[in-house]
C-alpha positions in Angstrom: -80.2 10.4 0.3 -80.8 7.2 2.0 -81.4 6.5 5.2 -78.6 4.6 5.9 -76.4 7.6 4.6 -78.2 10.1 6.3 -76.2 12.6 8.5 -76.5 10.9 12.1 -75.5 11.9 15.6 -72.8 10.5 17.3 -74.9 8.8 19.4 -76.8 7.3 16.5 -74.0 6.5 14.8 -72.6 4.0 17.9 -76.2 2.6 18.2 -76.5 1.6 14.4 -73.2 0.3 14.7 -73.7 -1.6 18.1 -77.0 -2.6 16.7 -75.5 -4.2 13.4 -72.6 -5.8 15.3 -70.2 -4.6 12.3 -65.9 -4.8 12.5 -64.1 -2.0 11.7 -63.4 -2.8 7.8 -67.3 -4.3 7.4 -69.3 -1.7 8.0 -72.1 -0.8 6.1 -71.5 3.1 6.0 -69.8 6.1 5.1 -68.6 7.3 8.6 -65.5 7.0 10.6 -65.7 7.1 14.4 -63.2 8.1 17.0 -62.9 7.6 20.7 -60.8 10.5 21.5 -59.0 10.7 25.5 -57.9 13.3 27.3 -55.0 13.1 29.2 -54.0 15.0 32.2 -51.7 12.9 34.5 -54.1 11.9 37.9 -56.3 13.2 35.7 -56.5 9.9 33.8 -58.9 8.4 36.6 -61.8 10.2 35.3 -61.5 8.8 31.8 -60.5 5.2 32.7 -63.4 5.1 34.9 -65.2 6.4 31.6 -63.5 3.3 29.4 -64.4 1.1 31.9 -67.8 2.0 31.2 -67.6 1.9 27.9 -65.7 -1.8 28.3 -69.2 -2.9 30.1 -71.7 -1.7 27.5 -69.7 -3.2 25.1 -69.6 -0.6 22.5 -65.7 -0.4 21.6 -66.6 -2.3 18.2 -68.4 0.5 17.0 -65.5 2.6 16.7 -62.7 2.7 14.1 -60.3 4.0 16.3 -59.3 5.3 19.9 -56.8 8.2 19.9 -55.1 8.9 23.6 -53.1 11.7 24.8 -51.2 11.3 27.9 -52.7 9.7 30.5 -55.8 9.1 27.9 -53.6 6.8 26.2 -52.8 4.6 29.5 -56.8 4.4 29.3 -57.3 3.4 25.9 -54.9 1.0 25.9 -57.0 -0.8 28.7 -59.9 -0.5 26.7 -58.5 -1.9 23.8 -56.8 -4.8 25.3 -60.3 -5.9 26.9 -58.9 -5.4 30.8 -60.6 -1.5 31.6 -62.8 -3.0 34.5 -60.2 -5.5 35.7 -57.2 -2.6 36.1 -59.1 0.1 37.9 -57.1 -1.6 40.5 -54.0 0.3 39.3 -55.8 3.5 40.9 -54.7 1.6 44.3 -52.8 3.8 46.7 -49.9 1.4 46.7 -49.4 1.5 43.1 -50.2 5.4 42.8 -47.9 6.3 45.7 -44.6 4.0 44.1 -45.4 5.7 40.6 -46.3 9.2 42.0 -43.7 10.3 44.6 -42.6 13.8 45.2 -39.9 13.2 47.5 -37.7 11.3 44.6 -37.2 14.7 43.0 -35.1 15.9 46.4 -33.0 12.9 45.4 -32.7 13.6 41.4 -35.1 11.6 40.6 -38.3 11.8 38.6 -41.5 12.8 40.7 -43.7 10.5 38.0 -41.9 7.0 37.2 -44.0 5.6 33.7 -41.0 3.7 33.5 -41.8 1.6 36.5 -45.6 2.1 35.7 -45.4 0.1 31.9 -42.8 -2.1 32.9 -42.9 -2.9 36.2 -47.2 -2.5 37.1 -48.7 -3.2 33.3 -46.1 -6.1 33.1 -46.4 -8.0 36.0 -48.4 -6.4 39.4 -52.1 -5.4 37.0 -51.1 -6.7 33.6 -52.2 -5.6 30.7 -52.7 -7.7 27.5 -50.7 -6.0 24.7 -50.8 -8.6 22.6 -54.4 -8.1 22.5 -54.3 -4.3 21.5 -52.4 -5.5 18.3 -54.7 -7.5 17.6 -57.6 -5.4 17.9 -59.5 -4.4 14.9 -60.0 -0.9 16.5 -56.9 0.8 15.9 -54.8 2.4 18.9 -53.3 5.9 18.4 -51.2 6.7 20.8 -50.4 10.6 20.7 -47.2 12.2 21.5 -45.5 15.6 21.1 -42.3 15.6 18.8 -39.4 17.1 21.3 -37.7 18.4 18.0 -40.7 19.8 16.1 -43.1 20.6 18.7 -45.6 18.8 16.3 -48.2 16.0 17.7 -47.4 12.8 16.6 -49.6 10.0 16.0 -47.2 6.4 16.9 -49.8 3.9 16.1 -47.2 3.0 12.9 -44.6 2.9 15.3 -47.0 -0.5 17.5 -45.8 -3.7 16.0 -44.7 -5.5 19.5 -45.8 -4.9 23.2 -42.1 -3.4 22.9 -43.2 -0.9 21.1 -46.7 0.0 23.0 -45.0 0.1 26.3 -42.6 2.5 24.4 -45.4 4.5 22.8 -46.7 4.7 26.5 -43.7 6.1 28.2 -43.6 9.0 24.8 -47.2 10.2 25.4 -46.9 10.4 29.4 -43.6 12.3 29.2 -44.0 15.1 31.5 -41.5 17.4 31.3 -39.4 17.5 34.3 -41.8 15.4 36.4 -41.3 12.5 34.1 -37.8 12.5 33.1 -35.8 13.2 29.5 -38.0 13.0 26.1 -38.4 9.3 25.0 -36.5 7.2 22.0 -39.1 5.7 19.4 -38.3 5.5 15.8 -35.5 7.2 15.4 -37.5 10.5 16.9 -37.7 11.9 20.8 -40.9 12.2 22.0 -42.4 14.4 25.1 -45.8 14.6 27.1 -48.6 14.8 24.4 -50.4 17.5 26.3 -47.9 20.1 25.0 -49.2 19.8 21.7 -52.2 18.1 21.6 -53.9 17.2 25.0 -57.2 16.3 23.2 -56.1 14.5 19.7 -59.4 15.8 18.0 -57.7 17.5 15.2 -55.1 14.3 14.4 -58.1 12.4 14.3 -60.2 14.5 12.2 -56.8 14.8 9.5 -57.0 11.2 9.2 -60.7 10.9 8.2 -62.8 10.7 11.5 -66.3 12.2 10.6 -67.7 11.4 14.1 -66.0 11.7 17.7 -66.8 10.8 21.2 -64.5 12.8 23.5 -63.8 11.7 27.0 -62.7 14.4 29.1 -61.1 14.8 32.0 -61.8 18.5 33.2 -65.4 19.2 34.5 -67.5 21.9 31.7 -66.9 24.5 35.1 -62.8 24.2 34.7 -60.8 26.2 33.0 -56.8 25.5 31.7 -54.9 28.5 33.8 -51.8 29.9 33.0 -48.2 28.0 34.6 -46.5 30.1 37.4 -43.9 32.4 36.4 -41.4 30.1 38.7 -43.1 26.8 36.7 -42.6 28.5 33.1 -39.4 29.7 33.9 -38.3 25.4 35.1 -40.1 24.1 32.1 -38.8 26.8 29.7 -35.1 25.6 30.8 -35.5 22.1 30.8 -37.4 22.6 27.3 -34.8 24.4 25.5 -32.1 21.8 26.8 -34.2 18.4 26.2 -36.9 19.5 24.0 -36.4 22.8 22.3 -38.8 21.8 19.7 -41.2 21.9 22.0 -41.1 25.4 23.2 -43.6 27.1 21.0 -46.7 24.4 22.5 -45.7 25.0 25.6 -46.2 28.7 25.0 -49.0 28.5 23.0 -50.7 25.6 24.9 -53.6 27.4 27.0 -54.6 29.5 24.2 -54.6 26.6 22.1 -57.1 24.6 24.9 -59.4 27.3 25.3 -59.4 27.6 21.4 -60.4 23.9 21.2 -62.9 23.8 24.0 -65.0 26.7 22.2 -64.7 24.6 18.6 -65.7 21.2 20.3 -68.5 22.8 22.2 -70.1 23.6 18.7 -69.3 21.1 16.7 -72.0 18.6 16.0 -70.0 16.0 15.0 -68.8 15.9 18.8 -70.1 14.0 21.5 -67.9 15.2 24.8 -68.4 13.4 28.4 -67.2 15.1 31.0 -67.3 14.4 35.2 -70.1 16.2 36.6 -69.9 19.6 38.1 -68.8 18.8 41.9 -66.6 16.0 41.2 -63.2 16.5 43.2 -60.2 18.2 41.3 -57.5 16.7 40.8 -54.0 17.4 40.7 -51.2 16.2 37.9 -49.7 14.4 40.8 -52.8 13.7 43.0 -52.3 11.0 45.3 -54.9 11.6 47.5 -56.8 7.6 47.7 -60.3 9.1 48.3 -60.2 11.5 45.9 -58.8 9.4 43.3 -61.4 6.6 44.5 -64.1 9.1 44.1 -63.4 10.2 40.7 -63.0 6.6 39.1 -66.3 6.5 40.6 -67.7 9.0 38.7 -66.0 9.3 35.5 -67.7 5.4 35.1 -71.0 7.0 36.1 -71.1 9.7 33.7 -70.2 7.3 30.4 -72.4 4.7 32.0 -75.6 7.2 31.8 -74.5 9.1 28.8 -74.1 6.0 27.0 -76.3 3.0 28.3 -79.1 4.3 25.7 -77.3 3.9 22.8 -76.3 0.2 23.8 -79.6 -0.9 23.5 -81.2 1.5 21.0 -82.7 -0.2 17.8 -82.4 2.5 14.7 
């Protein structure tokens, strides 16, 4: 076999790449690599701290594409559009607290407004260049779950304006409940990607990835627990009224995470970065500006040291 074909870490795999300097379409191998994003509402800090990174070392060209689930798909589409280091002013406390706000729900409204965040923030208070994710030769994916089927969906097909991205956005952060009814794209409703797919590894690997870097936004110390008989029994009836597609991933969605985390964990193929073990937790609807602060902090420290080598490594 030659070398150049030879079965290569991920880590290897970005080096050779970054080394060479190659575009998506002109490489000079066999491989296909994904950056996969885990969502996870507040979560998302961790992992755009970890694009950010990523933005720095200037690495994106060595992937093919960036699948995001959730909040992971806020983050890649920073990455993508060039402006990861620039927005991690959208973690301020005066943009989190107007998008995340409790108190709205006592007045029928949603506790988690994507609709102000994508139109309102990404448009005109931290913008973000969507014209420039269309145009990126690394493909965006972002991941949503079908409110009819229950089925993840990939909606890069559906990207052909910033229109459509900012609607693509609204689909994968859905949150049942907390973000309001399922989402219009393409003739199909779309809810919160984490029902179905919070870490898109498996979409991914059906369309061809052979390599994937997985940023994660749970520590290797956390585990998914099980919703509150009072939260299962909301969800369950908002579900079956907006979303009864849906219902099975909700039900089936820790086993399904637990499942993953034990596959990924072995897999070879699979490089996963995680925040360290004493980084805060954080809540879906953290809002706490020191915590949030803290772990933007450190989910750019642990890409930054798990992937600084490989920006510089001649193979």
């Amino acid at each position: 076999m030659a070398d150049r074909d030879r079965p290569i870490s991920v880590g290897e795999l970005i080096a050779r790449r970054h080394r060479e300097a190659n575009l998506p379409g002109l490489r000079g191998d066999r491989f296909r690599l994904a950056l996969i994003i885990e969502g996870g509402s507040a979560r998302g800090v961790y992992s755009h701290g970890m694009v950010a990174a990523i933005e720095e070392l200037g690495i994106l060209p060595s992937f093919d594409a960036v699948y995001g689930a959730s909040a992971g798909a806020l983050s890649a589409a920073w990455l993508l559009c060039g402006r990861a280091r620039r927005a991690k002013s959208a973690w301020a406390p005066e943009i989190v607290n107007r998008v995340i706000t409790p108190a709205r729900a006592l007045r029928g409204g949603v506790v988690v407004d994507t609709d102000y965040l994508v139109h309102t923030v990404y448009e005109r208070i931290v913008p973000m260049d969507f014209p420039a994710i269309l145009a990126n030769p690394v493909t965006f994916h972002p991941i949503a779950t079908d409110a009819d089927t229950g089925a993840a969906a990939d909606l890069h097909a559906e990207l052909t304006d910033p229109g459509s991205i900012q609607a693509a956005l609204r689909a994968s952060t859905r949150l049942p409940i907390l973000a309001g009814r399922p989402v219009h794209l393409g003739g199909r409703r779309f809810v919160d990607a984490g029902l179905s797919e919070a870490v898109p590894v498996h979409t991914a690997r059906t369309q061809g990835a052979t390599h994937l870097l997985v940023l994660r936004t749970r520590r290797d110390d956390e585990t998914v627990s099980r919703p509150s008989a009072l939260e299962n029994l909301i969800v369950e009836r908002f579900l079956a009224r907006s979303a009864p597609g849906a219902l099975p991933a909700w039900r089936t969605r820790v086993q399904r995470h637990r499942d993953d985390d034990r596959d990924f964990a072995s897999d070879p193929a699979v490089l996963q970065i995680r925040p360290p073990r004493g980084a805060p937790d954080i809540g879906r609807i953290d809002r706490g500006a020191t915590r949030l602060q803290e772990a933007l902090t450190l989910g750019h420290a642990a890409a930054a040291r798990a992937l600084s080598p490989y920006s510089t490594l001649m193979l």
